[in-house]
N, C-alpha and C positions, 0 to 999 in steps of 0.2 A: 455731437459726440455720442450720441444714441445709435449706434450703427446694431441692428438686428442682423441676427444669423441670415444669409439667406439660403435659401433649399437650394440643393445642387439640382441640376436638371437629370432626367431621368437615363441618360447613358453614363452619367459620373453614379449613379445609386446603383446601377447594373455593374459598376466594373468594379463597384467598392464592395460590392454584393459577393459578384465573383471571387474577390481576393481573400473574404475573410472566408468563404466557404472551401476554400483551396486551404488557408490557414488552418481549419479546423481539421480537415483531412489529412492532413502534415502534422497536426497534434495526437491526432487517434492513432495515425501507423506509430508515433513515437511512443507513446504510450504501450499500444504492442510489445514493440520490442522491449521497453521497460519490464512489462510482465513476465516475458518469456526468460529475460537476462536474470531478475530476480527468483523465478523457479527453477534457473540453473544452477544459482549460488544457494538456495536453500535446498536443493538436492543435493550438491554438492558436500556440503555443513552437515548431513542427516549421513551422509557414509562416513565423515571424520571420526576417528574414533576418541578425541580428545572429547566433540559434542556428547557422545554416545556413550563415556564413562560419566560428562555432567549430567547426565539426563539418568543416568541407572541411579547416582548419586543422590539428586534432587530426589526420583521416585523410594529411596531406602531412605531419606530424609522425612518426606511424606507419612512412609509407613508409619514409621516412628512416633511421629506428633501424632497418629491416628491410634494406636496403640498406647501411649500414654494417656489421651482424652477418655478414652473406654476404661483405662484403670483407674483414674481420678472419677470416672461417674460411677464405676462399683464399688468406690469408698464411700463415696455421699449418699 
């Protein structure tokens, strides 16, 4: 019941060679497209003007806390 692996002969290592490298190259083009579709939908998000009142909002939020901390260390 001891049965060891045994090595595939060397045209099964070549064609398992070839498939995962064809694999990988069908993962990078996917990937591509992943980036490109994702900097479409965050360019997209950047002209909305719903993002673009959150983002003036969050930055006058900022100000805020930064201008209270400068008033609290001119009290101290």
């Amino acid at each position: 019941m001891n049965q060891q692996p045994r090595i595939p002969d060397p045209q099964t290592k070549a064609r398992t060679v070839a498939r995962l490298r064809e694999t990988c190259q069908m993962l990078d083009a996917l990937n591509v497209f992943l980036d490109d579709a994702i900097s479409q939908v965050e360019a997209e998000n950047h002209r909305n003007p719903l993002y673009i009142r959150r983002l003036q909002k969050a930055e006058e939020l900022l100000d805020s806390r930064k201008q209270e901390n400068l008033e609290k260390q001119k009290v101290q």
